[in-house]
mmCIF file as gemmi writes it, N, C-alpha and C atoms, coordinates in Angstrom:
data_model
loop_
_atom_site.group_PDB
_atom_site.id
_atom_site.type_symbol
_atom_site.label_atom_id
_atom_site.label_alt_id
_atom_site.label_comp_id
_atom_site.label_asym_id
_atom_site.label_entity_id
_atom_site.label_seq_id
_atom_site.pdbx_PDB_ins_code
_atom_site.Cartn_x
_atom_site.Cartn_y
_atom_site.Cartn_z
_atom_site.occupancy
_atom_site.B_iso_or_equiv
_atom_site.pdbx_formal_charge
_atom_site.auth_seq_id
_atom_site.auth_asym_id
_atom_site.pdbx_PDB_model_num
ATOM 1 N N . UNK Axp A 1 ? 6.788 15.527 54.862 1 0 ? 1 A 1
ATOM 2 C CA . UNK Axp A 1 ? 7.912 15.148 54.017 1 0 ? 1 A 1
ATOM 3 C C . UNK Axp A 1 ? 7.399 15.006 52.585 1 0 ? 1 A 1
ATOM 4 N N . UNK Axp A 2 ? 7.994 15.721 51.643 1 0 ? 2 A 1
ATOM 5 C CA . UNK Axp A 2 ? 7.906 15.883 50.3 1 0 ? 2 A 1
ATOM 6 C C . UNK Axp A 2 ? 8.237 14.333 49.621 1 0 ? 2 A 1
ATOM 7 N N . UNK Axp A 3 ? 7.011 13.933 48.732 1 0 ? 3 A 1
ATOM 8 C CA . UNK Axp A 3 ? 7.052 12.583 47.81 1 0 ? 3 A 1
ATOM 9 C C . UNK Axp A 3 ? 8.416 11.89 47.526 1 0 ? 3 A 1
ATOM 10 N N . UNK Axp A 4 ? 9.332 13.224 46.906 1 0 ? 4 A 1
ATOM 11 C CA . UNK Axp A 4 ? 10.364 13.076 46.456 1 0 ? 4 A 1
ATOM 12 C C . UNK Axp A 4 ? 11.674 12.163 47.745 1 0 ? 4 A 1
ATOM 13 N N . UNK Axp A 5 ? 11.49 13.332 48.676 1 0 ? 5 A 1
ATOM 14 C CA . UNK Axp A 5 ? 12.071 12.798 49.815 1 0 ? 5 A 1
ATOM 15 C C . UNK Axp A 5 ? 11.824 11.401 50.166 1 0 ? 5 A 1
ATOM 16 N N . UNK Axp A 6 ? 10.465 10.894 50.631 1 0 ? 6 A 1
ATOM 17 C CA . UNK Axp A 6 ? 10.187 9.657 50.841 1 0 ? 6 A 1
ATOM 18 C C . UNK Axp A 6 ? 10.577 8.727 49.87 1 0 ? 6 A 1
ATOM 19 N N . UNK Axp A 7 ? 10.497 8.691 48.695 1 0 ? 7 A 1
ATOM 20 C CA . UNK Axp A 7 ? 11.22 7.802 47.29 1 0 ? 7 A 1
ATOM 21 C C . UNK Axp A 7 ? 12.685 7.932 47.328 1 0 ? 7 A 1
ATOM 22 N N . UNK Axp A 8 ? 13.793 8.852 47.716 1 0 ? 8 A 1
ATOM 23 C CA . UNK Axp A 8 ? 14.392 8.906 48.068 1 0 ? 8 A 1
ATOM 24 C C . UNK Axp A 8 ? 14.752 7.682 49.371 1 0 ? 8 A 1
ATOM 25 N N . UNK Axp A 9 ? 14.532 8.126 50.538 1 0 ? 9 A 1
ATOM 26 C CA . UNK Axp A 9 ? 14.093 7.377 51.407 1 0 ? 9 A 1
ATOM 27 C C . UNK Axp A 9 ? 14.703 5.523 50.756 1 0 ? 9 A 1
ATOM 28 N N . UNK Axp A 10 ? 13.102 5.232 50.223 1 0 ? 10 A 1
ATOM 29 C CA . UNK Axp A 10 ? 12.831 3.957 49.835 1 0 ? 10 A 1
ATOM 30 C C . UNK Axp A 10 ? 14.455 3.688 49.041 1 0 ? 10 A 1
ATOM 31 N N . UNK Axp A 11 ? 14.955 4.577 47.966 1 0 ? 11 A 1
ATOM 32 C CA . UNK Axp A 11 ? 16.019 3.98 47.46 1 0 ? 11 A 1
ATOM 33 C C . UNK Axp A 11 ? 17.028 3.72 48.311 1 0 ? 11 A 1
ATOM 34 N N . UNK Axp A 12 ? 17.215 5.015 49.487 1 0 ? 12 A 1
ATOM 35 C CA . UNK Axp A 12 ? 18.343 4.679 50.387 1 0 ? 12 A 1
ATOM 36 C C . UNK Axp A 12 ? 18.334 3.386 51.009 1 0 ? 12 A 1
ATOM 37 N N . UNK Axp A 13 ? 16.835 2.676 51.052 1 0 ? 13 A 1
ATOM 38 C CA . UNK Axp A 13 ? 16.859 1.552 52.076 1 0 ? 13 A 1
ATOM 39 C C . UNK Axp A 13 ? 17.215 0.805 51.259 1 0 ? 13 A 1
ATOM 40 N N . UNK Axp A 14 ? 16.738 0.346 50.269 1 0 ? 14 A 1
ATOM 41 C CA . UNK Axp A 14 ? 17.196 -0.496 48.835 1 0 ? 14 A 1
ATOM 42 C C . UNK Axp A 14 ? 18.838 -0.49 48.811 1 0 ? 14 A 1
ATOM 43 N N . UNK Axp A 15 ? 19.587 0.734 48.799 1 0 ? 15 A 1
ATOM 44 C CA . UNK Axp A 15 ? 21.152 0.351 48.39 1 0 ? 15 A 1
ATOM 45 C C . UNK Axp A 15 ? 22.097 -0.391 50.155 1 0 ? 15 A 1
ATOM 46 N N . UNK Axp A 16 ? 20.795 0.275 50.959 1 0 ? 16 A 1
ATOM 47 C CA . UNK Axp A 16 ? 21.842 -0.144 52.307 1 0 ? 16 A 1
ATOM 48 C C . UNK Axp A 16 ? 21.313 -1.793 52.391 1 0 ? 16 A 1
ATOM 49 N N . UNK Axp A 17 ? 20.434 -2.212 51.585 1 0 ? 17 A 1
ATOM 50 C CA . UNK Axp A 17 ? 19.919 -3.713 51.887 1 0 ? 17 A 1
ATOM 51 C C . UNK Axp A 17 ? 21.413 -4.229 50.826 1 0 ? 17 A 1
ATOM 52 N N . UNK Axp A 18 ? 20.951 -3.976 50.054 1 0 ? 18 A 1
ATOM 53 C CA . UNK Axp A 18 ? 21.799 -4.591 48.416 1 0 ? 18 A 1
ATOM 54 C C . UNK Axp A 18 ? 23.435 -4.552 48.943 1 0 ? 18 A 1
ATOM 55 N N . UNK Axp A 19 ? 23.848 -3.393 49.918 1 0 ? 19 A 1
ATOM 56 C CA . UNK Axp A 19 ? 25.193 -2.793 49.683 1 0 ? 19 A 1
ATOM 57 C C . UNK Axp A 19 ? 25.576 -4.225 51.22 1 0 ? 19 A 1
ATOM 58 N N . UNK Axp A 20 ? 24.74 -4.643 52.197 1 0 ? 20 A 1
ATOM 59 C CA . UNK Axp A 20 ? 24.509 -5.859 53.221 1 0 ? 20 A 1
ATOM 60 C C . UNK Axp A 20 ? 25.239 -6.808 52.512 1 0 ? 20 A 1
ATOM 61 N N . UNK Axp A 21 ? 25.05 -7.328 51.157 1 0 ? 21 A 1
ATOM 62 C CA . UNK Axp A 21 ? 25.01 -8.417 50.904 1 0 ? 21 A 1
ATOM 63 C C . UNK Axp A 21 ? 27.38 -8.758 50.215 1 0 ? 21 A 1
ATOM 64 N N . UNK Axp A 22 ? 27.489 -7.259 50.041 1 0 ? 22 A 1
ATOM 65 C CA . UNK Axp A 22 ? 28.999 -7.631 50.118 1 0 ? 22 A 1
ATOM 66 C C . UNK Axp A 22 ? 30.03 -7.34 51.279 1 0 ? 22 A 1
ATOM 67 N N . UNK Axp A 23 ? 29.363 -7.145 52.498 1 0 ? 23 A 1
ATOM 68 C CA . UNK Axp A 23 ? 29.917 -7.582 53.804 1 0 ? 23 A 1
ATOM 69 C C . UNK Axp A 23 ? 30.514 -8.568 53.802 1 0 ? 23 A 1
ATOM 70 N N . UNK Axp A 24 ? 31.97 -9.113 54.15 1 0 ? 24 A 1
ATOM 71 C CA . UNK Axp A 24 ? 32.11 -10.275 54.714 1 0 ? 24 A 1
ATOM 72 C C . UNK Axp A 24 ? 32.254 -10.789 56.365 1 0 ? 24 A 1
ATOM 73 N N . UNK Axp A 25 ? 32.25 -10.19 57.071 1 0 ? 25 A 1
ATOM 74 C CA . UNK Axp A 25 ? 32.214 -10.742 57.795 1 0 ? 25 A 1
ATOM 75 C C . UNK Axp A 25 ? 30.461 -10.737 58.817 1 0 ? 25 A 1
ATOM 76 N N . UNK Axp A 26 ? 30.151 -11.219 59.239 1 0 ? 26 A 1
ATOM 77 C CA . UNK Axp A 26 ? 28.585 -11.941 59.427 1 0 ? 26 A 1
ATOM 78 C C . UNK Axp A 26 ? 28.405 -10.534 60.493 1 0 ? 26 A 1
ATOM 79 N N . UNK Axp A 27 ? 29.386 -9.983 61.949 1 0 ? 27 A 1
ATOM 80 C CA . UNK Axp A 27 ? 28.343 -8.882 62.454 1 0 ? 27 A 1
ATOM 81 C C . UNK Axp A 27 ? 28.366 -7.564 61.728 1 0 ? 27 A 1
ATOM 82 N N . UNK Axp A 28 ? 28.994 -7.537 60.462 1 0 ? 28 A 1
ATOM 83 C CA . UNK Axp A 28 ? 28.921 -6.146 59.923 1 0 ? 28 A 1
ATOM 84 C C . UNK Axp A 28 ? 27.708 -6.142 58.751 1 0 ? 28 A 1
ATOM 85 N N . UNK Axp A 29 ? 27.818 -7.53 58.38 1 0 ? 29 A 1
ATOM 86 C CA . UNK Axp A 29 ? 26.433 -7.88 57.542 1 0 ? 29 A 1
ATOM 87 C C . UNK Axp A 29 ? 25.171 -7.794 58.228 1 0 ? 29 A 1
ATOM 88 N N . UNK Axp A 30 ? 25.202 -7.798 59.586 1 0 ? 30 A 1
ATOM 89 C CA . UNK Axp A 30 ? 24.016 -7.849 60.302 1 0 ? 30 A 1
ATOM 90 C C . UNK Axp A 30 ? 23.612 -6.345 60.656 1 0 ? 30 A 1
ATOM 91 N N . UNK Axp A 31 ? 24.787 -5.576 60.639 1 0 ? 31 A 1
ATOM 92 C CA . UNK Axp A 31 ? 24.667 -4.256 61.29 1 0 ? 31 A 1
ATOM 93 C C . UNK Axp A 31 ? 24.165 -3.574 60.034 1 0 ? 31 A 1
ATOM 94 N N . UNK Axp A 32 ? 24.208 -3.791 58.917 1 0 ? 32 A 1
ATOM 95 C CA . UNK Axp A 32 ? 24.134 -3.309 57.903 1 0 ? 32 A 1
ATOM 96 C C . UNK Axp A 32 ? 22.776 -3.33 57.206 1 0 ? 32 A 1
ATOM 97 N N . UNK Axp A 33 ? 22.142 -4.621 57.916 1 0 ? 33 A 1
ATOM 98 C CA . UNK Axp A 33 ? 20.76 -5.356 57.41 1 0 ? 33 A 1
ATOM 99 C C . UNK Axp A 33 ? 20.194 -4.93 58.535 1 0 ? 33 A 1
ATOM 100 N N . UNK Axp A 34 ? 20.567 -4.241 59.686 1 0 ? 34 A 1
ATOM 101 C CA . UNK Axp A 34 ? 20.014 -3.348 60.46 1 0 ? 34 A 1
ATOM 102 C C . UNK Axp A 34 ? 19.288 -2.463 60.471 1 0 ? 34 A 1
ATOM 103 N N . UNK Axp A 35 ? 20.565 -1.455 59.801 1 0 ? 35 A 1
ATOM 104 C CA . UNK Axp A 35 ? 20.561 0.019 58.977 1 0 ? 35 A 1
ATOM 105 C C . UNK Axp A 35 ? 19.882 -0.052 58.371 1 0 ? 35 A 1
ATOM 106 N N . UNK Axp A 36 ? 19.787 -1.023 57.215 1 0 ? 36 A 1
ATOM 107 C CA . UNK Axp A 36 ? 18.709 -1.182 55.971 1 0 ? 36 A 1
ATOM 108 C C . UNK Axp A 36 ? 17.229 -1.088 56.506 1 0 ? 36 A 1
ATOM 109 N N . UNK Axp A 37 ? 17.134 -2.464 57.408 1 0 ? 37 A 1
ATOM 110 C CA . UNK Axp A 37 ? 15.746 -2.316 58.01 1 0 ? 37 A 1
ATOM 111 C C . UNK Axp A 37 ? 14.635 -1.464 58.913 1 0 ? 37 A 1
ATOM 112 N N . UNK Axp A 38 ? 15.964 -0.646 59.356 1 0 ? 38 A 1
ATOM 113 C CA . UNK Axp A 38 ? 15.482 0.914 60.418 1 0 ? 38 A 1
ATOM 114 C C . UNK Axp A 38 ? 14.694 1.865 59.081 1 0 ? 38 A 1
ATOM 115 N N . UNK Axp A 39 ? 15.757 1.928 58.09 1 0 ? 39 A 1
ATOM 116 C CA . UNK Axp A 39 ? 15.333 3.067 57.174 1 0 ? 39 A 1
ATOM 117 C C . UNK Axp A 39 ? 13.942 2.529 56.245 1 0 ? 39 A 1
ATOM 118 N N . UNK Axp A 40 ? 14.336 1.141 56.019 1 0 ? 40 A 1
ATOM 119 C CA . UNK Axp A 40 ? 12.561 0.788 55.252 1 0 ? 40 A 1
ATOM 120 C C . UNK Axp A 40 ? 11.806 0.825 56.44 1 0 ? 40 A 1
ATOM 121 N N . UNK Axp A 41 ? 11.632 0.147 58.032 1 0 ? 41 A 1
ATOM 122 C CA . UNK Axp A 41 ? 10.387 1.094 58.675 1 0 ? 41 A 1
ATOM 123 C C . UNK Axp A 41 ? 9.918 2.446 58.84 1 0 ? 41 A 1
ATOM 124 N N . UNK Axp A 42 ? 11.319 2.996 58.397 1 0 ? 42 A 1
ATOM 125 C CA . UNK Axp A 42 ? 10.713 4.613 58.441 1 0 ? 42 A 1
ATOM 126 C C . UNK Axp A 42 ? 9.867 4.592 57.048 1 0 ? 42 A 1
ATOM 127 N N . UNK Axp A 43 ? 10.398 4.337 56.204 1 0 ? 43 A 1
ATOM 128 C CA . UNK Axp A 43 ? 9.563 4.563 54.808 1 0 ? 43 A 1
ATOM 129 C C . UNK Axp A 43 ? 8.334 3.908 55.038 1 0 ? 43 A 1
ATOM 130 N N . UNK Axp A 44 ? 8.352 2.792 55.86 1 0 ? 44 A 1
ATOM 131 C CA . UNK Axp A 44 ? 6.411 2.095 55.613 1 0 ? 44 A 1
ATOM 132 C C . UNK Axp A 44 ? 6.016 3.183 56.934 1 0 ? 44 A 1
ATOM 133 N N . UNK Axp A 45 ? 6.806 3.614 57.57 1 0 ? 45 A 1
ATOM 134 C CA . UNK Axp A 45 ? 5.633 3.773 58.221 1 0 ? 45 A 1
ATOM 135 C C . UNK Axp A 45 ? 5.379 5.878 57.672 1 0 ? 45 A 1
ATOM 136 N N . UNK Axp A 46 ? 6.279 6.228 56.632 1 0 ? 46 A 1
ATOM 137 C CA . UNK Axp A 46 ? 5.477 7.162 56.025 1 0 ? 46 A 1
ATOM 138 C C . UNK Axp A 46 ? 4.541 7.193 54.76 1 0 ? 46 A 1
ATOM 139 N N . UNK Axp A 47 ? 4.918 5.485 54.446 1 0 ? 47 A 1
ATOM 140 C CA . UNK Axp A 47 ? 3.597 5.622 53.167 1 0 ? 47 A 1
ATOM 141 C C . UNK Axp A 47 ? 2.679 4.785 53.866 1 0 ? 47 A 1
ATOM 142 N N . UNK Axp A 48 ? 2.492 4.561 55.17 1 0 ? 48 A 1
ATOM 143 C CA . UNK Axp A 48 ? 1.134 3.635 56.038 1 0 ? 48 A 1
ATOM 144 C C . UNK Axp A 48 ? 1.085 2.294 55.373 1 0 ? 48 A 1
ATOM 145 N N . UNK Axp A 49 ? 2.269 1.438 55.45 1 0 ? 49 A 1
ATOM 146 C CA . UNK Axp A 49 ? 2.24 0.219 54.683 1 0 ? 49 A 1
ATOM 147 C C . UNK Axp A 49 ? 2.224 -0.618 56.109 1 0 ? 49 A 1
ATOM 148 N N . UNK Axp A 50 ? 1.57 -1.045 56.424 1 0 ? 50 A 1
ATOM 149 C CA . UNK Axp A 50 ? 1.896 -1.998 57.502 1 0 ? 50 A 1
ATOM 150 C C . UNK Axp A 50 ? 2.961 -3.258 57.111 1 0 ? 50 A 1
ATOM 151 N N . UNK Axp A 51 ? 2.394 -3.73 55.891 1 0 ? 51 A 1
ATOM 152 C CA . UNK Axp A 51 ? 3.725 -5.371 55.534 1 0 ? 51 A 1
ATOM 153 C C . UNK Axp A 51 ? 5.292 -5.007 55.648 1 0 ? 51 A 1
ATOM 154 N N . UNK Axp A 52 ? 5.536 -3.495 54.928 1 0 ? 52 A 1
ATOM 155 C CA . UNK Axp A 52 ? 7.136 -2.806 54.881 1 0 ? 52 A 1
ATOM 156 C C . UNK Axp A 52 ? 7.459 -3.024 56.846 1 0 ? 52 A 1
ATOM 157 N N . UNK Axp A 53 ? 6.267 -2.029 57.098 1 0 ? 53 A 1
ATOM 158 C CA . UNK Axp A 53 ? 7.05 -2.045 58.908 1 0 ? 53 A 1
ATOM 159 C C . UNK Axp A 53 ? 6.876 -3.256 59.752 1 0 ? 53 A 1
ATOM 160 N N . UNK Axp A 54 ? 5.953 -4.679 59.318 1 0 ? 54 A 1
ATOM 161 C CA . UNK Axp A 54 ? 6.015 -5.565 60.105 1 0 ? 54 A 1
ATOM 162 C C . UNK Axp A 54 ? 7.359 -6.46 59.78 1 0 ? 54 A 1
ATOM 163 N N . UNK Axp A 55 ? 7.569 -6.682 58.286 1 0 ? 55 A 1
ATOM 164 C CA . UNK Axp A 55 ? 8.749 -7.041 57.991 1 0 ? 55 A 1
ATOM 165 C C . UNK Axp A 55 ? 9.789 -6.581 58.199 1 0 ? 55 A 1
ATOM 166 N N . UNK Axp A 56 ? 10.094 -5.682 58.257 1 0 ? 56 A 1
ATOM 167 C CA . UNK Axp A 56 ? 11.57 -5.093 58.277 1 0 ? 56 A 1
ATOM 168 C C . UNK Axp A 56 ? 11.394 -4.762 60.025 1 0 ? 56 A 1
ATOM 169 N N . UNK Axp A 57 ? 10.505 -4.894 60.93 1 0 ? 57 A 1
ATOM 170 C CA . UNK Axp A 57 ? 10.465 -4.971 62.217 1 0 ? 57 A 1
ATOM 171 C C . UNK Axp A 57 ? 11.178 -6.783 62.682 1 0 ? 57 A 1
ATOM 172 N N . UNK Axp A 58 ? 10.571 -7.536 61.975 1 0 ? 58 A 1
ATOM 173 C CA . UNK Axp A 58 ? 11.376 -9 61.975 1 0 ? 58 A 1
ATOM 174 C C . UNK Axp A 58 ? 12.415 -9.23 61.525 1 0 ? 58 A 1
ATOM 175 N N . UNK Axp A 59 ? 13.2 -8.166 60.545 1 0 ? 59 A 1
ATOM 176 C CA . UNK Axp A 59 ? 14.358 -8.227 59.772 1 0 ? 59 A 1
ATOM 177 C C . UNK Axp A 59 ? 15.113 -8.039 60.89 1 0 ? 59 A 1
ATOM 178 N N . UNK Axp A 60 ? 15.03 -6.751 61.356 1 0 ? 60 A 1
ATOM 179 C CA . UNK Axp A 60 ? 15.703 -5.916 62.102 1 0 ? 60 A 1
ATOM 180 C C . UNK Axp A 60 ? 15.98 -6.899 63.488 1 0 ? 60 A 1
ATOM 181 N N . UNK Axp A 61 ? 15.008 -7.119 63.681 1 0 ? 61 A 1
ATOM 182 C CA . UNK Axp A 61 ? 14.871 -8.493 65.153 1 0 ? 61 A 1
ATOM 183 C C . UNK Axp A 61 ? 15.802 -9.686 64.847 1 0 ? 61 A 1
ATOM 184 N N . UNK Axp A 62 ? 15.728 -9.976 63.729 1 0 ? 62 A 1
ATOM 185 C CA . UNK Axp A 62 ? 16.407 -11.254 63.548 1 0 ? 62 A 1
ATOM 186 C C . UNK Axp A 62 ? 17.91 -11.26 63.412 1 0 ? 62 A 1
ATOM 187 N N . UNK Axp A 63 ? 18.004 -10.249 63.014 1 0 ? 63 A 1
ATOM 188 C CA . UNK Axp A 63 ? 19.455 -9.56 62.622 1 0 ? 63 A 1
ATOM 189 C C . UNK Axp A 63 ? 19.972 -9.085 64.059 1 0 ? 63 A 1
ATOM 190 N N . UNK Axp A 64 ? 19.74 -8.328 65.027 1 0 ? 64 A 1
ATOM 191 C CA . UNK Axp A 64 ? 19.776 -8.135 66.435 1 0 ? 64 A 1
ATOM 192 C C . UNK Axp A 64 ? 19.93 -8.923 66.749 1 0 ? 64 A 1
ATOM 193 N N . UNK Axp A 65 ? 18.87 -10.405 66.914 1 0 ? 65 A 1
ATOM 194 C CA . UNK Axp A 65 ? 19.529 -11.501 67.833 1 0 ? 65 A 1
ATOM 195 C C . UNK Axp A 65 ? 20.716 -12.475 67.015 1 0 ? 65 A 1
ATOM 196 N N . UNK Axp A 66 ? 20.561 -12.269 66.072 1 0 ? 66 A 1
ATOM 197 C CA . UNK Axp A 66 ? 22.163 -13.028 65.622 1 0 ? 66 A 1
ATOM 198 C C . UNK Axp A 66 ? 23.48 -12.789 65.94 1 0 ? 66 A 1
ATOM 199 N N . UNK Axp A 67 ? 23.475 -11.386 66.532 1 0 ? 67 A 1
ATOM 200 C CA . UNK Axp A 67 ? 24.519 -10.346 67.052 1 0 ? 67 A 1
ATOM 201 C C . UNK Axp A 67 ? 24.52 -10.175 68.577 1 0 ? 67 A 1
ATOM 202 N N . UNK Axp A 68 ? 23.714 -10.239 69.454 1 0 ? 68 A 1
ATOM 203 C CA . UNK Axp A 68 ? 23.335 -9.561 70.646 1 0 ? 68 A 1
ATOM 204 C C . UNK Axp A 68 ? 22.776 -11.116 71.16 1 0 ? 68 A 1
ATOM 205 N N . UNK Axp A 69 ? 21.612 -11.721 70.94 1 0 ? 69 A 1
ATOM 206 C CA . UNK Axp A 69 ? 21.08 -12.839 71.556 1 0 ? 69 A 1
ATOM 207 C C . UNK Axp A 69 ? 21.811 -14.009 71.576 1 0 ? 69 A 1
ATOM 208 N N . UNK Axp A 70 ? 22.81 -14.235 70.902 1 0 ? 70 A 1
ATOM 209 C CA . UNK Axp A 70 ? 23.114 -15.678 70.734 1 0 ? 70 A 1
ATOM 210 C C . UNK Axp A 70 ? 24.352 -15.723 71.692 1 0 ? 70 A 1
ATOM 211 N N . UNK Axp A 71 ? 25.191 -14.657 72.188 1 0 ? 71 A 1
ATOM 212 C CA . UNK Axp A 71 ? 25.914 -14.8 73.069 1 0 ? 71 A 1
ATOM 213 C C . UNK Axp A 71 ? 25.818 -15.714 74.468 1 0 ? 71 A 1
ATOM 214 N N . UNK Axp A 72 ? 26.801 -16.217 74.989 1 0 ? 72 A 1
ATOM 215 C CA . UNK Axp A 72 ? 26.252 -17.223 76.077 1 0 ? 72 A 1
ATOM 216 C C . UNK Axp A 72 ? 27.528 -16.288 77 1 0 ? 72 A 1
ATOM 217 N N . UNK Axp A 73 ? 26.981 -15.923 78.481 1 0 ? 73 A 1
ATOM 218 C CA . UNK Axp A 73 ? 27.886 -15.826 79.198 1 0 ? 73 A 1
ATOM 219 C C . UNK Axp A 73 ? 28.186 -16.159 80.224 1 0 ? 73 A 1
């Protein structure tokens, strides 16, 4: 994947984080901070950043169980 592409990449994850934050209602904000966090592990894990993919691996987790884990049935 061409430099350009990957910086690309990084911005897409940047507007789907930023674009999270005018969600109102809490599981579309989560689904969104999802999205965001799938696309920055792809980006760390094409520039070999380990902190991008361990974080946004806990983003992504935390955001999942706010949606999926907290249910009681």
């Amino acid at each position: 994947m061409s430099h350009v592409a990957i910086d690309y990449l990084g911005w897409t994850a940047t507007a789907a984080f930023v674009g999270s934050y005018f969600f109102t209602r809490p599981s579309l904000l989560r689904g969104a901070q999802m999205f965001g966090a799938l696309l920055w592990v792809t980006y760390g894990v094409l520039i070999k950043a380990s902190p991008v993919i361990v974080a946004n691996v806990l983003v992504f987790s935390a955001a999942a169980w706010t949606i999926y884990g907290k249910r009681t049935f």
